[in-house]
C-alpha positions in Angstrom: 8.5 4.0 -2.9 7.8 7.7 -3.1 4.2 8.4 -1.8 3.3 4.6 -2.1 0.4 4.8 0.0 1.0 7.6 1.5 0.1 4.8 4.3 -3.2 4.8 2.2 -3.8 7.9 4.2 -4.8 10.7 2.3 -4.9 7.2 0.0 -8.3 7.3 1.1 -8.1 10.6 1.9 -6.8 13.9 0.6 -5.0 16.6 1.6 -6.9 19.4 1.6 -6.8 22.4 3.3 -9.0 23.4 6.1 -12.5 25.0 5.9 -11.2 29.0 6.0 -14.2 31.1 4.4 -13.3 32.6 1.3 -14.6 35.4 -1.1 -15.7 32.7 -3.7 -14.2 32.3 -7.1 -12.5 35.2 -8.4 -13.6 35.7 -12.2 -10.3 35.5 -15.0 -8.0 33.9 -12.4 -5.3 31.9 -13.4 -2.8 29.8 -11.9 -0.5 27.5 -13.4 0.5 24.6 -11.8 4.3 22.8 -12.8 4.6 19.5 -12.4 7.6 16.9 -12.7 5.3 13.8 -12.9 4.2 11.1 -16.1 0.3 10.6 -16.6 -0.8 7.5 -16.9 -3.7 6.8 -15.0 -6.3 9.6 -13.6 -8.1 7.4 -11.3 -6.0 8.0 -8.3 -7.2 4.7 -6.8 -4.9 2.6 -9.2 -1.8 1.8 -8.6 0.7 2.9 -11.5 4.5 4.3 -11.4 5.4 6.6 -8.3 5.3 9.7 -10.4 1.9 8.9 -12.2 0.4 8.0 -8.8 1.4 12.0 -7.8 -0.1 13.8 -10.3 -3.3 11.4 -10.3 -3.2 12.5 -6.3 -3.0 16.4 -7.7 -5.6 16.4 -9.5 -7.7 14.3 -7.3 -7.0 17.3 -5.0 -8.4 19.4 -7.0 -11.8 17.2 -8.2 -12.3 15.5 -5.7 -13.3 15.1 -1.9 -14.0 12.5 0.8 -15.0 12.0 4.5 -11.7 13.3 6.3 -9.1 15.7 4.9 -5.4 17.1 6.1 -5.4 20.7 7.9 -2.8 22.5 7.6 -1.1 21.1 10.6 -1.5 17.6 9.1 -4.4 16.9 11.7 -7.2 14.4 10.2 -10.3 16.6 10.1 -13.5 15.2 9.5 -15.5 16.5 6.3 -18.7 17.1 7.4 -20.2 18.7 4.2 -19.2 15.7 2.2 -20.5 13.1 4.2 -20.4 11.4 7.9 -19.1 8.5 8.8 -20.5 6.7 12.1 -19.4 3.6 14.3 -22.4 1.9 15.0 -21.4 -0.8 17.1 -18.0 -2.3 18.3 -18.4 -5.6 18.6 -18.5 -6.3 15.5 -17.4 -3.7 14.3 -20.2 -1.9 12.3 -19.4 1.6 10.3 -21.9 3.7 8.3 -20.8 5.8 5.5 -23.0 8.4 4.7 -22.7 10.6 2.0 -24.1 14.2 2.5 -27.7 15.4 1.0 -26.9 17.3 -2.0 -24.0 16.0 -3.4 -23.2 16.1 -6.7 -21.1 14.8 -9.7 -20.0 17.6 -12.2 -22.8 16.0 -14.5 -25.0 16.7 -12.3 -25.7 13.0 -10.6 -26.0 12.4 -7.1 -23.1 11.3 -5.2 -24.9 8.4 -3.9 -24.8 4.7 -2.5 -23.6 3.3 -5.8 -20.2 5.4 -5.5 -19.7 4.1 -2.3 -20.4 0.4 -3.3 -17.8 1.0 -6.1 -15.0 2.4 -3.6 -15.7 -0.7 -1.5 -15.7 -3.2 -4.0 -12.3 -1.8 -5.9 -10.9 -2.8 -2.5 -12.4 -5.9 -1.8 -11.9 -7.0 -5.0 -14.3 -9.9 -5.2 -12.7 -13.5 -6.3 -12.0 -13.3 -9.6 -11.5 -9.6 -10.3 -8.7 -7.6 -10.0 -9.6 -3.6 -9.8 -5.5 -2.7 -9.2 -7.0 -0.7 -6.3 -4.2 0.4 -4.1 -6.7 0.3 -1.3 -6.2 -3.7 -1.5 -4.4 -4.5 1.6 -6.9 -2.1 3.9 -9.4 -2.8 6.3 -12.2 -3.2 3.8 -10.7 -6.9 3.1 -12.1 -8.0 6.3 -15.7 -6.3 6.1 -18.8 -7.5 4.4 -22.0 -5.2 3.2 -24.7 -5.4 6.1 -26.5 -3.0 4.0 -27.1 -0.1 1.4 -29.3 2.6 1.8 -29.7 5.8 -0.8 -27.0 7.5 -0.1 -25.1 5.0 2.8 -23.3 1.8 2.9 -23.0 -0.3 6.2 -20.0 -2.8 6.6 -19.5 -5.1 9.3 -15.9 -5.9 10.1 -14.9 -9.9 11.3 -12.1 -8.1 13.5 -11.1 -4.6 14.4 -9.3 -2.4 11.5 -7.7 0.7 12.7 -8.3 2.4 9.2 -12.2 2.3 9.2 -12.3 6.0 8.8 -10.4 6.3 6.0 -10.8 3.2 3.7 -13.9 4.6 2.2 -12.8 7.4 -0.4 -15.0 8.1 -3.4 -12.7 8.6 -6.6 -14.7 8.0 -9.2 -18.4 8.0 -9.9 -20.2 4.7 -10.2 -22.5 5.8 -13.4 -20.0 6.8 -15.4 -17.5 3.3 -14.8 -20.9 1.7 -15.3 -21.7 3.5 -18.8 -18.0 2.5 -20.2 -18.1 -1.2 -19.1 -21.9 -2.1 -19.6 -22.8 -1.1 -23.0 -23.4 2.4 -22.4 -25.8 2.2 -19.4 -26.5 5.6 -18.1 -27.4 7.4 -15.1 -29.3 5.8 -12.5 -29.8 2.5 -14.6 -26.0 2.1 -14.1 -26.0 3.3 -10.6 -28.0 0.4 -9.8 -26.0 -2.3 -11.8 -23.2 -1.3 -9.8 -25.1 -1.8 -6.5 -26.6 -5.0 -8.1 -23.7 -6.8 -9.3 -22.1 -6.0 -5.9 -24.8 -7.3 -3.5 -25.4 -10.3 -6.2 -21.6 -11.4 -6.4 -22.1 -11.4 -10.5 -18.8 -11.8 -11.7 -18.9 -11.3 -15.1 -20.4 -7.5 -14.5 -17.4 -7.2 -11.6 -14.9 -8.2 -13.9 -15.8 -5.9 -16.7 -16.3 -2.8 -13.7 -13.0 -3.7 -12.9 -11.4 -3.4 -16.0 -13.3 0.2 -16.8 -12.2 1.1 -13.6 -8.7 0.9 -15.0 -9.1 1.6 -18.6 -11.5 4.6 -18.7 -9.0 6.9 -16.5 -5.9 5.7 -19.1 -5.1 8.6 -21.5 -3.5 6.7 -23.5 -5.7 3.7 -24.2 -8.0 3.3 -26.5 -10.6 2.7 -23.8 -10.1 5.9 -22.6 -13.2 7.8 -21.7 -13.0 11.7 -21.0 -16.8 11.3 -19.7 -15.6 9.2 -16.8 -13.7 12.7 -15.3 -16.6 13.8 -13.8 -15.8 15.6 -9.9 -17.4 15.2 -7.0 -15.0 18.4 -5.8 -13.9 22.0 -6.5 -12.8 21.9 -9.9 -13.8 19.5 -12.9 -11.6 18.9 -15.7 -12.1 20.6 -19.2 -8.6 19.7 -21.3 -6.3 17.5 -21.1 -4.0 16.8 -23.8 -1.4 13.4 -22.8 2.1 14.0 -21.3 1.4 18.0 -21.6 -1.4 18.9 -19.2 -4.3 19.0 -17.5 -6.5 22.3 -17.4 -9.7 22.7 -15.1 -12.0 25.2 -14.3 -13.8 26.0 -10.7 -17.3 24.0 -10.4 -20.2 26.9 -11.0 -22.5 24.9 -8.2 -20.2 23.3 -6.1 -22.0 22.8 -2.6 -18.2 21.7 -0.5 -16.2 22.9 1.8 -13.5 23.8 -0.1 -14.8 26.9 -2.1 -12.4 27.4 -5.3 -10.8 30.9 -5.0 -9.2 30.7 -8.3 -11.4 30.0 -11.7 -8.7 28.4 -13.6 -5.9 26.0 -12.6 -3.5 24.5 -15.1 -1.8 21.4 -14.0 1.3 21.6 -16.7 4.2 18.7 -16.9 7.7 19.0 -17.4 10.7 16.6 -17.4 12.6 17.6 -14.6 12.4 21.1 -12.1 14.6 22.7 -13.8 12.5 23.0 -16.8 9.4 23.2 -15.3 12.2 26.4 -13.5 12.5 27.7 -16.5 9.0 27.9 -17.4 8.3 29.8 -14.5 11.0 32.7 -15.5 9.5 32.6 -19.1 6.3 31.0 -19.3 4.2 32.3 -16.6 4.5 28.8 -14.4 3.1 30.7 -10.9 3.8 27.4 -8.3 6.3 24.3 -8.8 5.8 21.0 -6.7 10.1 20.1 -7.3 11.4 16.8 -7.5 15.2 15.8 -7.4 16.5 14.0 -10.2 20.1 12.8 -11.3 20.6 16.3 -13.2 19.6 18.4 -9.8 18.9 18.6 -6.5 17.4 20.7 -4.4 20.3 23.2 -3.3 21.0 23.3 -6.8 17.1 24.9 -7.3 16.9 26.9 -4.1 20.1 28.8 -5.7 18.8 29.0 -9.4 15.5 30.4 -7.8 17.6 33.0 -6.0 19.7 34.0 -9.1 16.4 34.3 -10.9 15.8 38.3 -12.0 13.1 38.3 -13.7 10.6 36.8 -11.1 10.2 37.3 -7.8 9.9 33.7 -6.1 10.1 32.0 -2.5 11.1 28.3 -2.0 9.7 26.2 1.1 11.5 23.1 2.1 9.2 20.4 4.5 10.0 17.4 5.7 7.9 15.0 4.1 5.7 11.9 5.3 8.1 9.6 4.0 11.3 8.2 4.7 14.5 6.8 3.3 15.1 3.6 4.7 17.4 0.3 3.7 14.5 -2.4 4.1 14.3 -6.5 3.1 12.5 -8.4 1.0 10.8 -11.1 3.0 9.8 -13.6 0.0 11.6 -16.8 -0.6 13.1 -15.4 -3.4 15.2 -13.3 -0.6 18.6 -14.3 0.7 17.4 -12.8 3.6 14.3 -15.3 4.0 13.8 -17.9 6.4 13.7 -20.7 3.6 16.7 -18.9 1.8 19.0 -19.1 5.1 17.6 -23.0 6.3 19.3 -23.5 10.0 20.6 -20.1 9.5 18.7 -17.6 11.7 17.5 -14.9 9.0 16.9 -12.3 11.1 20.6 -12.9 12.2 21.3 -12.4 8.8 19.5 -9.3 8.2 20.6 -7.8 11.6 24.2 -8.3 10.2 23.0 -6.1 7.3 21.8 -4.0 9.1 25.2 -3.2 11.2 26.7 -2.5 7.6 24.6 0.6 6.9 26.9 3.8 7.8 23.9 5.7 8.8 25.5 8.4 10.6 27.4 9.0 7.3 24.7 8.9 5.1 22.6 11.2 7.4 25.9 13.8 7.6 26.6 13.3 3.7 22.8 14.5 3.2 22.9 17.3 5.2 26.0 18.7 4.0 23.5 19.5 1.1 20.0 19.9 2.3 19.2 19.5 5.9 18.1 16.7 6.9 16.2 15.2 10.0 17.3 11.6 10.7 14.4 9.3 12.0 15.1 6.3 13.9 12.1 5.1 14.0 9.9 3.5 11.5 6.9 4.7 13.2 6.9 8.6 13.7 8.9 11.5 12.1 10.7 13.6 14.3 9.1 16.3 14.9 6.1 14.0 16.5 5.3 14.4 20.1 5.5 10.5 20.7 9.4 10.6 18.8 11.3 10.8 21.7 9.7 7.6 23.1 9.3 5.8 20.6 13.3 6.0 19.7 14.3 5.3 23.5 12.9 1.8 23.5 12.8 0.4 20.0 16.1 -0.4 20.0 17.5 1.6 17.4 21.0 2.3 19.6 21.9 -0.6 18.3 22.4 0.8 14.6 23.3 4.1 14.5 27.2 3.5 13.7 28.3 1.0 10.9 30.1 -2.0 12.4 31.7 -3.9 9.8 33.8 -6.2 12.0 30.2 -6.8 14.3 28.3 -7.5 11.0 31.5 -10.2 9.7 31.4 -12.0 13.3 27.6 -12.5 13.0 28.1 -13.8 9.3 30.9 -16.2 10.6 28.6 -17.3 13.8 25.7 -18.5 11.3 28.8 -20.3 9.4 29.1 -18.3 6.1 32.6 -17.6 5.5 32.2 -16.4 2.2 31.0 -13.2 0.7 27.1 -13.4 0.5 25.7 -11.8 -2.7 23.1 -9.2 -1.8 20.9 -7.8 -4.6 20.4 -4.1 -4.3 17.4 -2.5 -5.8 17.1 1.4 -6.0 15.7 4.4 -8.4 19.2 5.4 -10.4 17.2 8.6 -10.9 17.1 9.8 -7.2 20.4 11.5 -6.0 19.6 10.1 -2.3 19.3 6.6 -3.4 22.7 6.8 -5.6 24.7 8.2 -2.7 23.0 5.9 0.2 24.2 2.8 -2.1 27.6 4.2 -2.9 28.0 4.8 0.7 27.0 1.2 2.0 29.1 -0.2 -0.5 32.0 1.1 0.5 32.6 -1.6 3.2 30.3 -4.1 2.5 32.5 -6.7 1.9 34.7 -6.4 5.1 31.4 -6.8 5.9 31.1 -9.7 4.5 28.2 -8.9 2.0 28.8 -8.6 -2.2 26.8 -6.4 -3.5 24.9 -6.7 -6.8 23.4 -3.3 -8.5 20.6 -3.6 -9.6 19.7 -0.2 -10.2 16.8 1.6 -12.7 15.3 4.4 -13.4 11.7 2.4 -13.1 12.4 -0.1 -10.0 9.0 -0.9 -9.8 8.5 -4.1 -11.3 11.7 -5.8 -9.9 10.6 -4.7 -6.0 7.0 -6.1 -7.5 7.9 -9.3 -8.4 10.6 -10.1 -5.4 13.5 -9.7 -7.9 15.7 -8.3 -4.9 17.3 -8.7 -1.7 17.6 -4.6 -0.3 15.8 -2.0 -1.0 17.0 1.5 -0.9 14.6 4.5 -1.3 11.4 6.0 0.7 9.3 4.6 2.5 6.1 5.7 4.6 5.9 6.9 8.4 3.0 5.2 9.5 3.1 7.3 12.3 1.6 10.6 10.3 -1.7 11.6 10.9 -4.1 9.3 8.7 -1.7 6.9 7.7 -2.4 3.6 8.4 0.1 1.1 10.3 -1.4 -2.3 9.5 0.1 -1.2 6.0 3.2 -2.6 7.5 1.9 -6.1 6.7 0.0 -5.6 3.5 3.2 -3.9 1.7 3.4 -5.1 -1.6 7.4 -4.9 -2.0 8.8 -5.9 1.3 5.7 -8.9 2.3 6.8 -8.5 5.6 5.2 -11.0 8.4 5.5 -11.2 11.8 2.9 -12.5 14.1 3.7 -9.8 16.8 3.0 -6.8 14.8 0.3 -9.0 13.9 -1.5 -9.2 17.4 -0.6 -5.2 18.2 -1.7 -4.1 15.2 -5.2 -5.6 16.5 -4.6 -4.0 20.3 -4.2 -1.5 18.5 -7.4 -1.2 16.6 -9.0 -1.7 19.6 -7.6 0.9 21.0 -9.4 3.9 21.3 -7.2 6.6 22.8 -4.4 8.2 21.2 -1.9 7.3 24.1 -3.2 3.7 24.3 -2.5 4.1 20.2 1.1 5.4 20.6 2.0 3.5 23.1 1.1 -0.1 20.9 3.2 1.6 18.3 6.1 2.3 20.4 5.7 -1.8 20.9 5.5 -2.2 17.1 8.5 -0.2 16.2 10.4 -1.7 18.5 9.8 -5.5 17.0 10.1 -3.9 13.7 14.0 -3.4 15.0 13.9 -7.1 16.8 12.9 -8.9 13.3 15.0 -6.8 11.1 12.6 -4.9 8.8 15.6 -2.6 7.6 16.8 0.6 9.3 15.1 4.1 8.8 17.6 6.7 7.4 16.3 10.3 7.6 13.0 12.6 6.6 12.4 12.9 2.8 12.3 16.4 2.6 9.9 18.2 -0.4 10.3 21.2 -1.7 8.0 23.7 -3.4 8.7 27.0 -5.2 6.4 29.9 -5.7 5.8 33.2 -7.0 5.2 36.0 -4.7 1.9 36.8 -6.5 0.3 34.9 -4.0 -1.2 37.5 -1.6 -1.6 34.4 0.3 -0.5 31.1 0.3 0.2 27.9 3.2 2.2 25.0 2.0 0.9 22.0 2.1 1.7 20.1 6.0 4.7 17.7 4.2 5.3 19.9 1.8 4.5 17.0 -1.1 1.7 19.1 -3.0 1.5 22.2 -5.2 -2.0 22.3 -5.7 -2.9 21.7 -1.4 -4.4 24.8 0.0 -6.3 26.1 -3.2 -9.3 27.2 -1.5 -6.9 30.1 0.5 -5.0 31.3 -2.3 -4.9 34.8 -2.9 -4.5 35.6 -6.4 -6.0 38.7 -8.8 -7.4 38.9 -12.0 -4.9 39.3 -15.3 
């Protein structure tokens, strides 16, 4: 699922640029921003549709900040300015996070100790609540509050979490979730309810946080609350007007590290690139964040952009963090599942699946249009400096070529003679996804395997509810900077388990060097092969399109943001 936790990487954290100095903001700027993306939700903690979670993530870019950011190599950087965060004991593990003197929300509130308390609790989600943070699965479920301070929050951890850094972001402020679900408590009265209700377990106020922490960030629900967009970062929100856009306006005392250059940004939404294309030639659209649909893809935009005459633009394809990948669904509802199979071995099964998949076709097919980088690995992207390991021991030899006969002989070994009907779930709107499934179907049964589409433009709720036995579509590296691997076993579509992963993904919390690291994920991707998770396909790549007004401009590490980078864009005056 496209950016589904972006391994609740930059989920915790976004991806900002570095700390270059700058000029400072540049009166009667202007940059408009196109985006191919639904609004839904604005709290970018909350867990909505693929496309809603992405622009939630742009304009948290832009308003928000937390302990560790992206550089532009896609490096984790520590954020100094915002806040620190410090290990102060191993065993337990004990973290303080510590947000920075001087902080402010856009209201002029103190980041504090109540915003943190929030953050943690959205992911804990205390029995009985349900805060829909997307955070859920992360280390915070095994930590406990040893204590709160004014502006710091200690957790102990019951066993090592490799994510400690990261799980902490601060999306929203405390006071203002507090003022929409407590009868209009304000300031530092709500501040303290929040800390209160935490430490004191009290349900009732949990529950209702919980449901403001949905509901207030909603633009369409009645319970929506403008007042709630207050930023901790660069910019702060001024307009918004549903399904159109979102317009904000640099922060006049904003003490971060990411100085705004530009005054004014306009986050604008289209249905597709090729409108939000044509709004560049005629509208005065400066920077596109593309997506393919089932109308375009991106060839078909890098040559529009060059046919273009009345606007001078450049386009920059980037392998992204994600990648396409044929995965299982582990639930008893699966065919594929050990109580589905009974004496059949289901990892047998799945590893018969698995020989089915003509990746080397799919991967040539792709190219042919956009180049592509395959991955064999589930781990790292290619262009990582652990790669090469990584693929020469995790057993992905093994599935490179389609083996139809192979896959039939397995099926017939495990006694099924007959055709075994596998439900196929992918987004009919991506133009990967479509020709990945029409290529595995072509000999799936000589395979052995029938295949049921099951195919939507919104896929969501059937991978959600385990109504599927394949899934075809992107998935995260977990192997990108900040990402988080024990996401492997908290993924809310496949509910993959396996006890080994289990034990290295704790070696490798403990581990403190970035060999040790890579060398426990070398052991994880290659069990991921042994179990049959699915089979990794090649790079997303992303594209984005700009106009050459930019005196400067870096795109974003993965290429999967128009609005990374702000704080170096070069840009005049109208």
């Amino acid at each position: 699922m496209k950016r589904f936790l972006v391994a609740l990487i930059a989920l915790s954290t976004f991806a900002l640029s570095g700390c270059s100095a700058t000029l400072g903001t540049v009166p009667g700027t202007v940059v408009n921003v196109a985006e191919t993306a639904t609004m839904v939700s604005l709290n970018p903690d909350v867990a909505t549709t693929d496309s809603a979670q992405h622009l939630a993530d742009e304009i948290a870019n832009l308003t928000t900040e937390g302990f560790y950011y992206l550089d532009d190599s896609g490096a984790l950087v520590a954020n100094e300015l915002f806040g620190t965060v410090t290990v102060d004991s191993q065993n337990p593990l004990t973290v303080t996070y510590e947000i920075a003197q001087g902080r402010t929300w856009s209201d002029g509130e103190p980041v504090d100790s109540a915003d943190l308390a929030l953050a943690f609790a959205a992911a804990k989600a205390p029995e009985g609540t349900n805060f829909r943070s997307r955070r859920a699965g992360n280390g915070l479920k095994y930590a406990t509050v040893k204590s709160i301070g004014l502006r710091s929050l200690t957790l102990e951890f019951s066993q090592p979490v490799s994510d400690w850094r990261t799980a902490m972001p601060v999306y929203v402020a405390a006071h203002a979730v507090a003022a929409h679900a407590l009868d209009g408590i304000t300031g530092s009265s709500g501040k303290s309810a929040v800390i209160a209700a935490l430490q004191s377990s009290d349900g009732d106020k949990l529950t209702k946080l919980a449901a403001s922490y949905q509901d207030a960030f909603v633009p369409a629900n009645d319970r929506f609350s403008a007042d709630a967009l207050v930023s901790n970062g660069a910019y702060t929100i001024t307009s918004l007007i549903k399904d159109v856009s979102v317009s904000l306006k640099a922060r006049a005392k904003y003490t971060g590290a990411f100085t705004p250059v530009t005054e004014t940004v306009n986050v604008k939404l289209y249905t597709d690139s090729m409108a939000a294309l044509a709004a560049m030639n005629t509208e005065g659209i400066d920077i596109i964040g593309a997506t393919e649909s089932g109308l375009v893809k991106y060839p078909d935009l890098v040559g529009m952009v060059a046919s273009l005459s009345s606007i001078q633009a450049t386009t920059q394809l980037r392998n992204g963090r994600t990648a396409d990948m044929v995965v299982f669904n582990f639930r008893d509802t699966s065919v594929f599942s050990e109580k589905a199979t009974e004496e059949v071995s289901a990892a047998d099964l799945r590893k018969a699946f698995m020989l089915t998949v003509p990746k080397a076709r799919i991967v040539q097919d792709a190219s042919a249009e956009t180049r592509v980088s395959a991955t064999d690995s589930f781990i790292y992207p290619s262009n990582s400096v652990h790669y090469s390991a990584a693929v020469g021991s995790n057993g992905s030899e093994l599935y490179l070529l389609q083996d139809a006969e192979k896959a039939r002989e397995t099926l017939k070994s495990a006694g099924i003679n007959d055709l075994l009907d596998v439900r196929v779930v992918y987004d009919s709107a991506n133009p990967r996804s479509v020709a990945q499934f029409k290529s595995l179907s072509l000999r799936a049964a000589s395979a052995g395997f029938n295949l049921l589409d099951l195919s939507s433009d919104s896929p969501t709720r059937a991978l959600l509810r385990g109504e599927f036995d394949v899934y075809i579509g992107p998935r995260d590296l977990v192997g990108v900077p900040g990402a988080e691997p024990a996401s492997l076993l908290s993924d809310k579509v496949t509910k993959y388990s396996d006890a080994k992963v289990a034990k290295l993904l704790v070696d490798y919390a403990n581990a403190s060097k970035e060999l040790a690291q890579a060398a426990i994920l070398r052991k994880i991707d290659a069990q991921l092969f042994a179990s049959g998770y699915g089979i990794p396909l090649y790079q997303v790549p992303n594209l984005i399109i700009y106009l050459t007004k930019f005196g400067k401009l870096t795109v974003s590490p993965f290429g999967d943001s128009a609005t990374w980078g702000f704080n170096t864009w070069s840009v005049s005056a109208k």
